[in-house]
VONUGU-100874 format. One record per residue (C-alpha): x, z, y; residue in one letter. Coordinates in steps of 0.05 Angstrom, whole numbers, plus 5000, padded with zeros to 4 digits. Layout:
<recs>
XZYa
...
</recs>
This chain:
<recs>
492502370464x
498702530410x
494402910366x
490502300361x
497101840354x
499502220298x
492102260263x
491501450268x
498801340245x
498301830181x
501702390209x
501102950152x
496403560182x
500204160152x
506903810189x
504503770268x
505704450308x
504104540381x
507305160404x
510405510463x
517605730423x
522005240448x
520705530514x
519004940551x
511705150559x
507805750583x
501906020539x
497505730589x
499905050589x
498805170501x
490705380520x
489904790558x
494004230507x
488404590472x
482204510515x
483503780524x
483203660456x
477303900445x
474703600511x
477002900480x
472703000416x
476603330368x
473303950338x
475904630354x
477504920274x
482104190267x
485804470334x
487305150325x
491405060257x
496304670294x
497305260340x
497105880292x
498405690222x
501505030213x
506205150265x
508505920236x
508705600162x
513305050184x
517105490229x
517806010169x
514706630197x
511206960143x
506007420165x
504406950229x
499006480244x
493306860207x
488407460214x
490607800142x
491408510119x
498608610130x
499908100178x
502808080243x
496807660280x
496907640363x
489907510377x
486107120434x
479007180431x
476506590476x
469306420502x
465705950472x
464105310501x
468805480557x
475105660527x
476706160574x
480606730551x
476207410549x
481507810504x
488707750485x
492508270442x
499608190421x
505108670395x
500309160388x
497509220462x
491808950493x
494008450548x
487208190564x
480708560567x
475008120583x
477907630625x
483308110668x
490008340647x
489509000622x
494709620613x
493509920552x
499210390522x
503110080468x
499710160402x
492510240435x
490309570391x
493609800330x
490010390329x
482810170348x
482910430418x
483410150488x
</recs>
């Protein structure tokens, strides 16, 4: 429902984060702040920004909140349609390997294994 205040009211795009790094919410409560937006209409690619790059840009980390060479990306691969998370990697370790936590060795991801 806010990301649909702000929209109607003018809010500018590249200025509304949605993050989990004032500590006051868990990743999970981020995926589903997520999931019903998309469940109230609003397409998927006009939610994520708000959640990866916008919010890293206005935040200042450089590197963040993009899949580039040289960039320090934590990934979520989530099922389509569902939203359910199937893979998570962050700091260089898998987390999440098709649905269950998983205990890869640091650097596993990094280097293409795991």
């Amino acid at each position: 429902r806010w990301l649909r205040y702000y929209r109607e009211r003018g809010g500018p795009p590249a200025r509304l984060t949605v993050s989990t790094d004032a500590s006051v919410s868990s990743p999970a409560d981020l995926l589903g702040q997520v999931r019903a937006c998309v469940a109230a209409g609003f397409a998927l690619a006009d939610v994520l920004p708000h959640v990866t790059r916008v919010t890293a840009d206005v935040l200042k980390l450089g590197g963040k909140g993009r899949v580039a060479a040289g960039g320090d990306a934590d990934l979520a691969v989530l099922e389509a349609g569902s939203l359910e998370v199937v893979d998570v990697i962050a700091g260089g370790r898998r987390l999440v390997r098709g649905g269950a936590v998983a205990a890869d060795e640091p650097g596993a991801a990094a280097r293409g294994g795991g």
